[in-house]
N, C-alpha and C positions, 0 to 999 in steps of 0.2 A: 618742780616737776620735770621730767624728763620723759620722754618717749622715744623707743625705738619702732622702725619695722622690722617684726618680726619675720611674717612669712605676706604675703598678698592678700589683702581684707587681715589681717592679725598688726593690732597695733599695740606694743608693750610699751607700759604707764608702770613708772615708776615715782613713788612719790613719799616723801617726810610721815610720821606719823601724825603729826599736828595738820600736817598739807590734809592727809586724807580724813581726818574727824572734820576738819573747815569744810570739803568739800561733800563726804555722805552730809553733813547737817544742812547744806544748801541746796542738796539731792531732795532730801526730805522735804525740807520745804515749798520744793517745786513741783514735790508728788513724782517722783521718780527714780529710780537705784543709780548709783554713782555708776556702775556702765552706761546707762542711758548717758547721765549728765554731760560724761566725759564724747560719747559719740557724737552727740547733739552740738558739742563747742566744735570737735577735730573735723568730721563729714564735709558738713558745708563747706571748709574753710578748705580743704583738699579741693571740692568742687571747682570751686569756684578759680582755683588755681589752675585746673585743669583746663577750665576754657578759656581760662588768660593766654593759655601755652597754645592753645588749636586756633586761634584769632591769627 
């Protein structure tokens, strides 16, 4: 999988065909759409980066 930024809050996900059937079926099963899934991993983890840097 690869991700760029694209614009500010816009994050472009590029990913394998097979990457993205693995990933909608673990969406699924979380009860949630593969944008959520993928926001839900990337979000936090920017966060969290963020106050590492303001520290």
């Amino acid at each position: 999988m690869r991700a760029d930024v694209a614009m500010p809050d816009h994050i472009l996900i590029r990913v394998f065909s097979e990457e993205k059937k693995t990933l909608k079926e673990l969406a699924r099963k979380k009860g949630t759409s593969l944008s959520g899934l993928i926001r839900a991993a990337v979000l936090p983890a920017q966060g969290s980066e963020n106050v590492a840097r303001a520290k």
